[in-house]
C-alpha positions as CSV (number, residue, x, y, z in Angstrom):
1,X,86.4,-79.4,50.5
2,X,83.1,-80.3,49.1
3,X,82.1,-80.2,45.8
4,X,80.0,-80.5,43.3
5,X,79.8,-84.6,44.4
6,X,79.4,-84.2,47.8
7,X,76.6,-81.1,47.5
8,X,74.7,-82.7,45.7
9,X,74.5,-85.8,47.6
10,X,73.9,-82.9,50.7
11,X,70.9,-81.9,48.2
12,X,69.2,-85.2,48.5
13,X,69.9,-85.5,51.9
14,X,67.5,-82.0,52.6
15,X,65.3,-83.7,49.4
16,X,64.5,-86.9,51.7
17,X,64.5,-85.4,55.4
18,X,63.5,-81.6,54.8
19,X,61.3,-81.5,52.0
20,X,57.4,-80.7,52.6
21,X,58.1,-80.4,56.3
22,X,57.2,-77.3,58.7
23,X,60.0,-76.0,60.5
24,X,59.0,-75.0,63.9
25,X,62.3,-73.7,65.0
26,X,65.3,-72.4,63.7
27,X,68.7,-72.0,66.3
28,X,72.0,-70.4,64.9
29,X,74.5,-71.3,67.4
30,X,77.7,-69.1,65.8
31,X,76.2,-66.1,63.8
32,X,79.3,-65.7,61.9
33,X,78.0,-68.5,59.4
34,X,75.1,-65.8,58.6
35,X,77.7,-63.8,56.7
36,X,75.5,-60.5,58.3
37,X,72.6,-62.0,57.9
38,X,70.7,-61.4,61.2
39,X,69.8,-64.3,63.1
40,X,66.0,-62.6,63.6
41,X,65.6,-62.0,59.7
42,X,66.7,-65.8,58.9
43,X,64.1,-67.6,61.9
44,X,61.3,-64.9,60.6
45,X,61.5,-66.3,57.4
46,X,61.8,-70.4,58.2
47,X,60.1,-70.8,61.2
48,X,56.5,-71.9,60.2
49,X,57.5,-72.4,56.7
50,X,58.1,-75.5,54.4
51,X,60.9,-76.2,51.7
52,X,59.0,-76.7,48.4
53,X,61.8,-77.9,45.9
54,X,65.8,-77.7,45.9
55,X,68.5,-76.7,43.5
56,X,71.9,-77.5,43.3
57,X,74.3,-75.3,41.4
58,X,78.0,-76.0,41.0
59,X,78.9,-76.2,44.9
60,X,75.7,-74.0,46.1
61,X,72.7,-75.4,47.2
62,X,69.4,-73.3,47.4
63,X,66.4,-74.6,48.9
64,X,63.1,-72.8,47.9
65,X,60.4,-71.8,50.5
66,X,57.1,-72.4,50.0
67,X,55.8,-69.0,49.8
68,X,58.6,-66.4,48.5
69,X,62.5,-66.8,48.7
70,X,65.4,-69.4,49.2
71,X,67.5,-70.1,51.6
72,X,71.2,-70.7,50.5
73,X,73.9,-73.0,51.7
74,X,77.1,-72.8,50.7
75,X,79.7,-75.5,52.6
76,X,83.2,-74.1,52.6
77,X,85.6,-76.8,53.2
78,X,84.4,-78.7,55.9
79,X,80.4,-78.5,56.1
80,X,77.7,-80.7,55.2
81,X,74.0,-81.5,55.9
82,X,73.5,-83.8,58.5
83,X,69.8,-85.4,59.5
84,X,69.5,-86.2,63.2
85,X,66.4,-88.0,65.2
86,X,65.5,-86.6,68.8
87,X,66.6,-89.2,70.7
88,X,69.9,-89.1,68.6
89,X,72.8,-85.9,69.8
90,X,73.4,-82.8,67.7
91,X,76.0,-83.6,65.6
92,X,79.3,-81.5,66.6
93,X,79.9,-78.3,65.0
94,X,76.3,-77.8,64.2
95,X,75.7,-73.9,63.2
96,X,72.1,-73.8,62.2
97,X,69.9,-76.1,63.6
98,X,65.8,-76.9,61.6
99,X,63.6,-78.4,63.9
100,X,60.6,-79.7,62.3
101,X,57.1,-79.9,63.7
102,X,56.3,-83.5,62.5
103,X,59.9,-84.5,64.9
104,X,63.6,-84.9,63.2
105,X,65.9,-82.5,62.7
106,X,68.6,-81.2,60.0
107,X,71.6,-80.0,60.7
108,X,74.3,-76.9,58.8
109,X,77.6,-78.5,60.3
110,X,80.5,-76.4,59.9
111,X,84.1,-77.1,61.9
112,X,86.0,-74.3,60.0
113,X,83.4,-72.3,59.6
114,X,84.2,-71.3,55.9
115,X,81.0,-71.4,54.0
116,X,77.8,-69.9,55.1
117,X,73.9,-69.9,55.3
118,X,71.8,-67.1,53.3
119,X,68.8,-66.2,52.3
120,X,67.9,-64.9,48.2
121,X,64.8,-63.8,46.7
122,X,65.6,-65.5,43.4
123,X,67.7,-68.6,42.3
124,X,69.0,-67.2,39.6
125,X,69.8,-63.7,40.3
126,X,72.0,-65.5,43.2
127,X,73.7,-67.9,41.1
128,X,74.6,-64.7,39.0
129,X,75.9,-62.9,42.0
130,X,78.2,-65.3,42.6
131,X,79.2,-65.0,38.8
132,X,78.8,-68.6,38.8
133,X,79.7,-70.6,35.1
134,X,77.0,-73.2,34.0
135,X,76.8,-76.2,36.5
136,X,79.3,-78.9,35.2
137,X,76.5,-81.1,35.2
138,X,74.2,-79.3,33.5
139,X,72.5,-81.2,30.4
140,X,72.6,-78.5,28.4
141,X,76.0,-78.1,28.7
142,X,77.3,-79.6,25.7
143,X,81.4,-80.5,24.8
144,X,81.3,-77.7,22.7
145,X,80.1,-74.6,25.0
146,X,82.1,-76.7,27.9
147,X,85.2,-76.3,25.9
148,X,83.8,-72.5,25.4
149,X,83.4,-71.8,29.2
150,X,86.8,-73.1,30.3
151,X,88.5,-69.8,28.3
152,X,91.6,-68.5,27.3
153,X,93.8,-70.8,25.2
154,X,96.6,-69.5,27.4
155,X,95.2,-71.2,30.9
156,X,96.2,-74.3,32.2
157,X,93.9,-77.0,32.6
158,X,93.4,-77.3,36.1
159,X,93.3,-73.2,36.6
160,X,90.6,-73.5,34.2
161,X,88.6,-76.5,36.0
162,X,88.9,-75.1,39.4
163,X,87.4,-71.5,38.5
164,X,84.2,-71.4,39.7
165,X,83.0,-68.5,36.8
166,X,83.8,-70.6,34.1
167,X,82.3,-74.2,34.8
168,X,80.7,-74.6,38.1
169,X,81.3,-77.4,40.8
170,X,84.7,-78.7,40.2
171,X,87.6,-78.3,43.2
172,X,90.9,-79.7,43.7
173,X,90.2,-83.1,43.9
174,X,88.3,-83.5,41.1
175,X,90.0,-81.2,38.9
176,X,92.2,-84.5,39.5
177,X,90.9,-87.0,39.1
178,X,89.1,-85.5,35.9
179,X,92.6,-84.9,34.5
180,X,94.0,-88.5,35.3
181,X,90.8,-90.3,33.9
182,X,91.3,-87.7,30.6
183,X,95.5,-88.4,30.7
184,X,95.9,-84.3,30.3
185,X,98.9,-82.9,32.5
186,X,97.8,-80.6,34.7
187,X,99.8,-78.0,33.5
188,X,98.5,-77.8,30.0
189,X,97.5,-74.7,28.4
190,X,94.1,-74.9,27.1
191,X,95.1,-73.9,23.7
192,X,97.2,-77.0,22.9
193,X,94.6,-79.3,23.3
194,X,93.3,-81.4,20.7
195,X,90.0,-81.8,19.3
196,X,90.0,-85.3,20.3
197,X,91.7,-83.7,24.3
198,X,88.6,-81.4,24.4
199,X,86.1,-84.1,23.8
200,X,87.7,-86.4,26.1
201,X,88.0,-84.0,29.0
202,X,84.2,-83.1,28.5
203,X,83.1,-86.8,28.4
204,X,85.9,-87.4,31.7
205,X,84.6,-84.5,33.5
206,X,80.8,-85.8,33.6
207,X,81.7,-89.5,34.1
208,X,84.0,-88.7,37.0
209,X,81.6,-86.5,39.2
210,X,78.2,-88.7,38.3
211,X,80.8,-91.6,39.1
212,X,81.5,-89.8,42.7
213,X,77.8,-88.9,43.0
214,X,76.7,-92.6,42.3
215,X,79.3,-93.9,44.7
216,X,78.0,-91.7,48.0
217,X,80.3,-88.9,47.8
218,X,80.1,-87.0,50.8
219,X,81.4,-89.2,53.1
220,X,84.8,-90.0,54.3
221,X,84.4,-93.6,52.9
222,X,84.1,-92.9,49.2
223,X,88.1,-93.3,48.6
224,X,87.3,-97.5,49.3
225,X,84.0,-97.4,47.0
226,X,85.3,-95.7,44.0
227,X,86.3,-97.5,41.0
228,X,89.9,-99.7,41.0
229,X,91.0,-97.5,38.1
230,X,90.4,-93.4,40.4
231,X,93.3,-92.2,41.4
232,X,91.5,-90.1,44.3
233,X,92.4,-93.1,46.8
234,X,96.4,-92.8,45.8
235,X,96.3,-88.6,46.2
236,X,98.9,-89.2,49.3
237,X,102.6,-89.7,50.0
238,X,103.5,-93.2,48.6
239,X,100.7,-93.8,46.4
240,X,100.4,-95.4,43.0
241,X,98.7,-94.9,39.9
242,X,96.3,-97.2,39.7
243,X,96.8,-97.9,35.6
244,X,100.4,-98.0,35.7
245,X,102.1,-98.7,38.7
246,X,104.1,-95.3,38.5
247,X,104.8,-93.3,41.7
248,X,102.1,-90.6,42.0
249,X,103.8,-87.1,42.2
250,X,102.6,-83.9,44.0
251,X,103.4,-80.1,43.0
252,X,101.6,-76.7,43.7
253,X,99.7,-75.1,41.3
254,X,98.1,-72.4,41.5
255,X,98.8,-72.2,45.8
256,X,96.7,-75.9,45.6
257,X,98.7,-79.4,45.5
258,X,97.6,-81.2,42.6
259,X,98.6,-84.9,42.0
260,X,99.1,-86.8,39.1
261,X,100.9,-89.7,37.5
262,X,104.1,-88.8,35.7
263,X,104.0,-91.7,33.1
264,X,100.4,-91.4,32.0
265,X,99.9,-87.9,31.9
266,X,102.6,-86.6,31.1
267,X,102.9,-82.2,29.6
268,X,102.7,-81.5,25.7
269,X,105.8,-80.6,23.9
């Protein structure tokens, strides 16, 4: 599923290929991705018009228009944003389809068509819509009000992570790799953490996603171009923690399976 990683690498995609460019036609090839949005309303307000600027928040991005509005994109489990020349095929499961005046084309791609394509008037009444928690990579977002956002003392870690109104952007897989780098079970209630635990997972949380980001997240080769010491590679049956040796084990929490490495992060009495 993509996250906070792979959108905003889908963020800079639209930054380098849609950016100041006139859309001249708009196709929606499965109207269920609209979410009710009517496929009239959403070509009446791109076709002819220009993204101005982009924002990325937790795992939404929104794209502004150049005169009023934003379209949103939100990718589900299996989407992305996909640039494609004309002399190049649509990529396979495209949903929406920009076509821009000046040639090239972007491309909503969907196979399991979980996430969806919007439109807002406002950035940030949509982000509070979606009762969305402050981006986890948010520069104002400091160890302190981090540790404030994540909640009750009586959460688990990973619970805590994963919910989308407390911090924004973080999923399974990073939820993680977060805990691994941080050596934090991820069964631990919030409330028996340390000082010196709180810090760490702050400082763990933003080196492990800017770590993804810098490392082309979004693509199914980041696994081989991570760092020796992530365990994301070794999240599958056989796999070893990559500090210790140890057999990684898998368990479900929360209805998701989490995996960890029983030596090195091992629960709090």
């Amino acid at each position: 599923m993509p996250e906070l990683p792979d959108v905003e690498i889908f963020k800079r995609r639209l930054d380098q290929h849609g950016l100041k460019r006139r859309m001249a036609k708009v196709t929606v090839s499965d109207n269920r991705i609209l979410a009710g949005l009517p496929v009239a309303r959403l070509r009446e307000a791109l076709e002819g018009r220009r993204f101005e600027s982009t924002r990325r928040h937790g795992k939404h991005l929104l794209a502004r228009l150049d005169q009023n509005g934003w379209v949103s994109f939100h990718f589900g489990m299996t989407g992305e944003l996909l640039p494609f020349e004309a002399e190049e095929a649509e990529p396979r499961y495209t949903r929406v389809r920009l076509d821009f005046a000046d040639g090239g084309h972007l491309a909503y791609v969907n196979r399991r068509m979980l996430g969806h394509v919007g439109l807002t008037d406002d950035a940030k009444a949509f982000i509070a819509r979606e009762k969305l928690g402050p981006d986890a990579l948010d520069p104002d977002l400091d160890a302190e009000a981090f540790a404030a956002a994540l909640g009750s003392a009586r959460r688990t870690l990973k619970a805590a992570l994963m919910d989308q109104s407390a911090v924004a952007g973080i999923g399974n897989i990073y939820a993680d790799e977060i805990l691994f780098q941080a050596k934090l079970h991820p069964e631990t209630k919030l409330g028996s953490l340390t000082d010196g635990d709180r810090k760490r997972l702050f400082e763990e949380t933003r080196r492990v996603l800017q770590t993804a980001i810098d490392h082309g997240a979004g693509s199914e080769l980041l696994p081989e171009r991570l760092p020796a010491g992530f365990i994301i590679p070794q999240r599958r049956k056989g796999g070893r923690c990559p500090r210790c040796g140890t057999a990684i084990e898998s368990f479900k929490a929360g209805g998701r399976t989490a995996y960890l490495c029983p030596n090195c992060q091992r629960p709090k009495s």
